[in-house]
C-alpha positions as CSV (number, residue, x, y, z in Angstrom):
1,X,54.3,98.2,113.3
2,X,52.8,99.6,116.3
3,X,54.3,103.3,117.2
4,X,53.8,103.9,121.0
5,X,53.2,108.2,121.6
6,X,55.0,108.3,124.9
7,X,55.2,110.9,127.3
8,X,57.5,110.7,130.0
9,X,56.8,110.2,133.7
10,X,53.4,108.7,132.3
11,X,51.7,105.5,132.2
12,X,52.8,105.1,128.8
13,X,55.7,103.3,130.4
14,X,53.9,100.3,131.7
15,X,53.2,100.0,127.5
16,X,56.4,99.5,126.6
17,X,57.1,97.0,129.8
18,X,54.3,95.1,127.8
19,X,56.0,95.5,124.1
20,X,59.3,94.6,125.6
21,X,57.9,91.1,127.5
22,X,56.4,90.4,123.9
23,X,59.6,91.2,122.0
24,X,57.4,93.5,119.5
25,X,58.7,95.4,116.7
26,X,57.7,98.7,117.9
27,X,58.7,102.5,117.8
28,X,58.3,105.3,120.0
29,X,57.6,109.1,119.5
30,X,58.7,110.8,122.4
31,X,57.0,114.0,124.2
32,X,58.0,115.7,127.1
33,X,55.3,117.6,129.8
34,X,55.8,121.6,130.1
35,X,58.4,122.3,133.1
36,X,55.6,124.6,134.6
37,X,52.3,123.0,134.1
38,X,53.5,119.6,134.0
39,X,51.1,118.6,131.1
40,X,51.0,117.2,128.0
41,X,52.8,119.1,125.6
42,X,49.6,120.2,122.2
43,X,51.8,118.2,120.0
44,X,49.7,114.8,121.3
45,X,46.2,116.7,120.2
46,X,47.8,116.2,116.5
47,X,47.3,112.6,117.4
48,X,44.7,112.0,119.5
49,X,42.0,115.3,120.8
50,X,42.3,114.4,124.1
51,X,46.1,115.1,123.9
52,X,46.7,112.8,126.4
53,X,49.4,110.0,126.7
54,X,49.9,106.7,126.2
55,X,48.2,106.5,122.9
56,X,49.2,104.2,119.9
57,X,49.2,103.9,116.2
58,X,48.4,100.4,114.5
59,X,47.8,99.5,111.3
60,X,46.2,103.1,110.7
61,X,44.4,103.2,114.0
62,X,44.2,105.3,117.0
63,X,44.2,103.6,120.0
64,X,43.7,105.5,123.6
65,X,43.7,104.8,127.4
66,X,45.8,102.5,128.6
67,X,43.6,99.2,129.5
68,X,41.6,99.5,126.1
69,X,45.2,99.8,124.8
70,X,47.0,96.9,126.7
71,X,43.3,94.8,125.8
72,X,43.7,95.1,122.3
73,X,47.7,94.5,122.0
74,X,47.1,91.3,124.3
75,X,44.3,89.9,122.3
76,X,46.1,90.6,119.0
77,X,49.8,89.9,120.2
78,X,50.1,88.4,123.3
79,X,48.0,85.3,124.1
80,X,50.3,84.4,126.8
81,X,49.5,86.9,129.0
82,X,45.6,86.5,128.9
83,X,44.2,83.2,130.5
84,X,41.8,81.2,129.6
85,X,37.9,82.2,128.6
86,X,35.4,82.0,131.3
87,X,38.5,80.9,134.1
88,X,38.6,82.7,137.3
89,X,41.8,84.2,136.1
90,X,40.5,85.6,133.2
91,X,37.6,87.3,135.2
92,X,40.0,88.4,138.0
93,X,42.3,89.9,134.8
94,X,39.5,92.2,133.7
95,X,38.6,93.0,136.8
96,X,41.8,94.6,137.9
97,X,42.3,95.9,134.5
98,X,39.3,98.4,135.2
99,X,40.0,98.5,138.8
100,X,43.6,100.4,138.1
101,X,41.9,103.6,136.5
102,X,38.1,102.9,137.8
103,X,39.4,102.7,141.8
104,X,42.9,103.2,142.4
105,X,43.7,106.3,140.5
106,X,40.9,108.6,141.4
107,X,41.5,108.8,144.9
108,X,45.6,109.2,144.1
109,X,45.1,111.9,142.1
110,X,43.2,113.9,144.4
111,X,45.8,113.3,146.7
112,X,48.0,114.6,144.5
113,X,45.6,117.5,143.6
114,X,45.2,118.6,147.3
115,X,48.7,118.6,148.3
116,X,49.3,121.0,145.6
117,X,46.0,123.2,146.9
118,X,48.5,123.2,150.3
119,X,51.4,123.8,148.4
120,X,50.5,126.2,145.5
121,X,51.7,130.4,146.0
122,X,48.4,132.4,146.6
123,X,47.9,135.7,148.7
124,X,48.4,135.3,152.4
125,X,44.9,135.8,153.2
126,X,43.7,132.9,151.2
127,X,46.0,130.3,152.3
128,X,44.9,129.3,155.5
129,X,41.3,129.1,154.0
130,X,42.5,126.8,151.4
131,X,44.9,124.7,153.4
132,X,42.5,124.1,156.2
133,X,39.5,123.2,153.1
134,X,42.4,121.0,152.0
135,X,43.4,119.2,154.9
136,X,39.8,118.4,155.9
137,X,38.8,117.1,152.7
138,X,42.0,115.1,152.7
139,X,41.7,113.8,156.1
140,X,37.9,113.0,156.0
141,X,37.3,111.7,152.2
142,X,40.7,111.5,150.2
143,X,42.9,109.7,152.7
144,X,40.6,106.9,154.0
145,X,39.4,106.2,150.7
146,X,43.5,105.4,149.8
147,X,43.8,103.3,152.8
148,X,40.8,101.2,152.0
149,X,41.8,100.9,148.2
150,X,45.6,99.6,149.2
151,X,44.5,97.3,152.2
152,X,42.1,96.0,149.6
153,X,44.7,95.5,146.9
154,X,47.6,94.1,150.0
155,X,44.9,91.3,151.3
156,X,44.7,90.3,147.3
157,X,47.9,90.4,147.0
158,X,48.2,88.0,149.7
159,X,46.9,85.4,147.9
160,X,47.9,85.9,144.7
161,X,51.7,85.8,143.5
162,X,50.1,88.4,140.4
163,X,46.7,89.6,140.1
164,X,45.0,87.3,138.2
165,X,47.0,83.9,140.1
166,X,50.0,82.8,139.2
167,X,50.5,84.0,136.1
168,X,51.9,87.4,134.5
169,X,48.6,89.3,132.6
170,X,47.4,92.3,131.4
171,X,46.0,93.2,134.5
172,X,49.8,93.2,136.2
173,X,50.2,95.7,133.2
174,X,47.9,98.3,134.2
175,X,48.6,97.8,138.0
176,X,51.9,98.9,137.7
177,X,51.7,102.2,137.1
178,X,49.6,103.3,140.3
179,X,50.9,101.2,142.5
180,X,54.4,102.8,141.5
181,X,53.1,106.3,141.6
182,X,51.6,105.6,145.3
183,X,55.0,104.2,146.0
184,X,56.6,107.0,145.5
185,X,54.4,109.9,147.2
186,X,54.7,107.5,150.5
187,X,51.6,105.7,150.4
188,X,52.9,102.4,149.8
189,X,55.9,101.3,152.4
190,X,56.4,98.4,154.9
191,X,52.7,98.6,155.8
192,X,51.9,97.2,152.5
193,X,54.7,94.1,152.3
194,X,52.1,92.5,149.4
195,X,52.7,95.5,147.1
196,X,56.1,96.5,147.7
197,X,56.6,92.8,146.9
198,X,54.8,92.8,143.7
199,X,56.3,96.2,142.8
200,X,59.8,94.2,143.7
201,X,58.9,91.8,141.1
202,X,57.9,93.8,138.2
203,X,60.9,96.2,138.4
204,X,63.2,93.1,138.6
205,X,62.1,91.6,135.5
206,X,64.7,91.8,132.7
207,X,62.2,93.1,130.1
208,X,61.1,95.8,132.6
209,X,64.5,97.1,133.0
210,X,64.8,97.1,129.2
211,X,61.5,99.4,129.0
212,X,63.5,101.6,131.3
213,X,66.7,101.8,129.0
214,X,64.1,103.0,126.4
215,X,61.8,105.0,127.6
216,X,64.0,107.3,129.5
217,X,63.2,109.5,132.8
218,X,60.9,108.1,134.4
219,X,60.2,109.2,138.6
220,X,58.6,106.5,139.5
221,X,60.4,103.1,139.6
């Protein structure tokens, strides 16, 4: 049975959106991020070194990152959700299953990184420096390079009821979770009707809501 090490407000939850659309017998050990630091509490380091979440336990294996993750519980337990060998489809699937952490969530988390630069407590003499370094890094490198990646996602999107056609996949999986977490910083609104849509979708699917019920908190849906 697979155990899912889940940490909440992570992207461990798009894992168990996945377990519950494939009704698998699953359990999960739950951690929760430091109140201050907002990390990963060194309880996951006993399970993987990285000490990062999601991570899974399998039939005596370690399994990390999420699309290596979501590739191997696909190939072994969900067919359905992977389409056919050498299909357009199945090359768009892989595709956006690197895409998510390869392109999307670099230029989110330095977003995220930057605002807290402007945000953080320092001495009074430093924060101008930093918040000016901040803004201009943000405002020539960070922000256009979030534009581009979500007007490049929306015009997809366009086109394709889920990201590989017209069928759920793994790659819908592993878009979730940054789509959601733009979503909820104010990067994705009314500008982006494609997303929002597709975001609409996922969280209205019965065996999303049920991966709510079980994972608990979670900021971002």
């Amino acid at each position: 049975m697979i155990t899912l090490h889940h940490l909440n407000n992570s992207r461990s939850q798009r894992l168990i959106w996945l377990f519950e659309e494939l009704e698998l017998d699953y359990s999960i050990e739950r951690y929760e991020r430091d109140a201050q630091t907002m990390l990963a509490p060194a309880a996951l380091k006993n399970i993987h070194p990285l000490g990062k979440s999601p991570v899974i336990t399998d039939d005596g294996r370690v399994f990390a990152e999420s699309g290596a993750i979501i590739d191997y519980v696909l190939h072994r337990y969900g067919p359905q959700f992977v389409p056919e060998p050498n299909t357009d489809a199945y090359y768009q699937m892989n595709y956006w299953l690197h895409f998510a952490e390869g392109s999307l969530m670099p230029p989110l988390l330095l977003t995220l990184v930057f605002d807290k630069v402007r945000t953080s407590p320092m001495p009074f003499f430093a924060k101008p420096i930093a918040k000016a370094i901040a803004a201009k890094v943000n405002s020539a490198f960070v922000r256009p390079n979030v534009i581009a990646t979500l007007n490049f996602i929306e015009a997809h999107l366009a086109t394709h009821p889920w990201f590989a056609g017209n069928q759920l996949t793994g790659a819908d999986f592993q878009m979730s979770f940054p789509l959601e977490a733009a979503q909820a910083r104010g990067l994705v609104d009314r500008r982006y009707p494609n997303i929002e849509r597709f975001l609409r979708h996922v969280h209205e699917r019965p065996a999303y809501q049920r991966g709510l019920a079980k994972g608990g908190d979670y900021a971002y849906a």
